[in-house]
N, C-alpha and C positions, 0 to 999 in steps of 0.2 A: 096900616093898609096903604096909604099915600106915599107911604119908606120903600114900601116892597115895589110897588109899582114905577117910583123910582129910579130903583135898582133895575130893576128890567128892562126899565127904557134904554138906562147907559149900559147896560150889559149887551142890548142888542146894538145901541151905535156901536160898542168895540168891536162887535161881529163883523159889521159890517165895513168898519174900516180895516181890519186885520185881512178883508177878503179883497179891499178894492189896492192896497199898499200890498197886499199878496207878490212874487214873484211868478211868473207866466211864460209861457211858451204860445204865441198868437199861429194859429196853422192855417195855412192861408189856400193850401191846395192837397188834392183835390176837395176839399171840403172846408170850409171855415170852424175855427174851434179857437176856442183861447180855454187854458189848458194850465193848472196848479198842479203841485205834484201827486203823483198815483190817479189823475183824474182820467179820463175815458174817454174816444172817441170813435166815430164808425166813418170808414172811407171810402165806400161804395163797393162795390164789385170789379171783379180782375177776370182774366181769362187763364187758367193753367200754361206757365212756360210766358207771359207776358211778364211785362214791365213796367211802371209805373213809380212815378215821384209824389213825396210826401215833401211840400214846400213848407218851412216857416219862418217869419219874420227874428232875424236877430236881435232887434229890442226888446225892450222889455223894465218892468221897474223893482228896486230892490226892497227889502223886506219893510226898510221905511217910506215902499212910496217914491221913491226918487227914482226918475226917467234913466236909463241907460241905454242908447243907443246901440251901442254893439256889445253888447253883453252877452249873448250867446256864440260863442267862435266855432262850433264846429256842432252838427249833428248826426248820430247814428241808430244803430241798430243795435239792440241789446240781446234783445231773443227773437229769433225766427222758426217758425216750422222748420221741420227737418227735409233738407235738400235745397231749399230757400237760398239766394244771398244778398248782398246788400255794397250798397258804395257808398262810402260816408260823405258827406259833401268838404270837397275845400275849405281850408280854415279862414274864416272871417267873410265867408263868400255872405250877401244878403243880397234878396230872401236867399234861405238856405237849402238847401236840395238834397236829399236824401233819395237814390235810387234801390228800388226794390225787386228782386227778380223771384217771379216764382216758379215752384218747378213743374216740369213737363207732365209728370205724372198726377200732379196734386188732385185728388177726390174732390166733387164738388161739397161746400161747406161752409163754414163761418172759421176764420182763422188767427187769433191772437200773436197780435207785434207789440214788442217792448220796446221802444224806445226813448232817448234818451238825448236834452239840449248838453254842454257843456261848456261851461265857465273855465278855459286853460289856468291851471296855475291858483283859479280864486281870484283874479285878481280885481275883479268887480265885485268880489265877496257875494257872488251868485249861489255857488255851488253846483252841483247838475240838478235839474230837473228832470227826472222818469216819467212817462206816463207810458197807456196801454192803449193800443187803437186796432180795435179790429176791422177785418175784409172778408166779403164773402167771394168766394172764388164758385166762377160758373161757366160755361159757357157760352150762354146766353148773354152777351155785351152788347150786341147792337140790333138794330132793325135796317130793315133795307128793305125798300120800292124799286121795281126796275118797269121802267116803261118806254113804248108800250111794249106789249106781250104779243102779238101779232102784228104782222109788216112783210110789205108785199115791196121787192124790189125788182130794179133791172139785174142782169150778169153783168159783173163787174162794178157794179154803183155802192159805195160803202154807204151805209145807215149807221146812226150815230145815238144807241141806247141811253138812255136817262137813267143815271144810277144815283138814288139818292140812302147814304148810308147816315144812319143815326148811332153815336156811337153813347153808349150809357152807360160803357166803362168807364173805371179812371185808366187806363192807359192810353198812349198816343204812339205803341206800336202801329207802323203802316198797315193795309192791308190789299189784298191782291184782287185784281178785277181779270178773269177770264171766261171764254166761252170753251165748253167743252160738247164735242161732237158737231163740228162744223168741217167739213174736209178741208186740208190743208191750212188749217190755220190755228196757229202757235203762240198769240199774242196777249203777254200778261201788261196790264199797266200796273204800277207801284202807285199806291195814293195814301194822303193822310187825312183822319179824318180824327180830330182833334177829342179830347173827352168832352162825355157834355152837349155834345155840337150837332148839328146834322149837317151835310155839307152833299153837296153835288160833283158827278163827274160825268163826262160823255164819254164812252166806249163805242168804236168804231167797229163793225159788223162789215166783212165784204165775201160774197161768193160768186165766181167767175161763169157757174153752169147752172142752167136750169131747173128747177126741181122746187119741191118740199123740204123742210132742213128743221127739223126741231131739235132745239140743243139749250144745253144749262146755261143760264147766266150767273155766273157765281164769284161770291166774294167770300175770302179767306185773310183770317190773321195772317201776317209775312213770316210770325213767329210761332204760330199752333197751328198744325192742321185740324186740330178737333175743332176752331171755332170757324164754319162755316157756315153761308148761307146761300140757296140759290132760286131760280127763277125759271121756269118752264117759259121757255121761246117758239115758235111758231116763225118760223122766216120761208113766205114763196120765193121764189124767183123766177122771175120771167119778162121777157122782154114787150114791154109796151110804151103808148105816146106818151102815158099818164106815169109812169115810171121812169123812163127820162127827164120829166120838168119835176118828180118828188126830187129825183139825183141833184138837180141843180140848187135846192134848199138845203144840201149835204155839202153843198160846196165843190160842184163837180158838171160840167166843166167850169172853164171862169178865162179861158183863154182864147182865140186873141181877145183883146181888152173893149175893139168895136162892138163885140157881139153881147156884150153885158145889156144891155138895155131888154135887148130881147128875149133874154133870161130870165128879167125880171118879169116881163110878160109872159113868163109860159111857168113860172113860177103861179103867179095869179092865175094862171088858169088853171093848176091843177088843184090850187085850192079850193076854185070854185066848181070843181066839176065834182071832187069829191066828198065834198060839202050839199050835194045836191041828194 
């Protein structure tokens, strides 16, 4: 009984030294994984027709356990969905970078990628390492806040929107800030907003004539039009005391340089009048 129990004990230490002397693939982006051959990982969500990189560490240790620094020289793609493609990273680049592009058409879903580290030549007696990492592709990658949602200006005084976009794809395709249905105005900003990240931006609002003006506030992939999202707006315009001193919190006027002071005092008053 004492034999056998023995035996099991050493039989689990060589398990477990066969797993930690393992050779490995460490994945560093968009998701953390360290990764033996044929093992699995999941790397969040994509947008149809976006792009996204699958990072990993060049090191790694060989089947005895010994550290290799650069022991992986190049990584790619093995099998992709159909329409799919892929850009292997540069040789010996670390961390290493594998770009992914999916296509425009892709059905939302869960989608298996083969890929694969490679040891050029053997010459770290690596061999390659394969593994399989899936994504789900959707549309739905981010969230966005646009504030405020009603706003009262002068004609002519630009207002300056609060766009906060959360982005909970792995890509770091840009994506497009514009207003649609505001007369005469044509103006897309380009921004980035990192995976992972939520990030801020101000988009400038201006109309020159009096009125009501409700119009979309919307952000789009640079790269899909299906991933959009947008914001019902509310913009008056009209001419008042208390709409002239909001315009100088906008940054408007600010010229000549004497009259600053009194800016900032009618700044202060119209916070406090509308504040009342």
């Amino acid at each position: 009984m004492k034999v056998r129990a023995f035996l099991a004990v050493l039989l689990g230490l060589a398990m477990i030294a066969s797993v930690v002397n393992a050779t490995y693939v460490q994945v560093i982006g968009p998701v953390n994984s360290t990764l033996q051959q044929n093992g699995t990982t999941y790397l969040g969500k994509v947008g149809p027709g976006e792009s996204f990189y699958v990072l990993a560490s060049a090191a790694t240790t060989n089947a005895s356990g010994v550290p290799v620094n650069i022991g992986w020289d190049t990584f790619e793609a093995v099998q992709l969905p159909q329409g799919w493609s892929a850009q292997a990273t540069p040789l010996y680049e670390n961390p290493m970078k594998l770009k992914i592009t999916t296509a425009p058409n892709t059905p939302n879903g869960s989608y298996k990628l083969v890929l694969r580290a490679v040891n050029i030549g053997n010459y770290s007696k690596l061999g390659n390492l394969t593994f399989i990492a899936f994504i789900n592709v959707t549309t739905d990658v981010f969230n966005l806040v646009v504030t405020p949602t009603q706003l009262q200006v002068g004609p002519g005084q630009p207002y300056s929107l609060h766009v906060m976009i959360n982005n909970t794809g792995a890509s770091d395709d840009p994506f497009l800030i514009n207003a649609q249905g505001l007369p005469a105005w044509n103006s897309s900003d380009e921004v980035i907003a990192l995976h992972s990240t939520s990030s801020s931006f101000s988009y400038p609002v201006i109309v020159n004539e009096p009125g009501v003006y409700p119009f979309n506030l919307t952000v789009a992939s640079a790269t899909s039009p299906l991933i959009s999202k947008s914001y019902r707006i509310n913009m008056v315009v009209k001419a008042s005391v208390l709409n002239d001193y909001a315009a100088i919190g906008q940054g408007v006027p600010l010229s000549p340089i004497i009259y600053e002071p009194m800016y900032a005092i009618m700044l202060l008053l119209h916070y406090i009048f509308t504040s009342l």
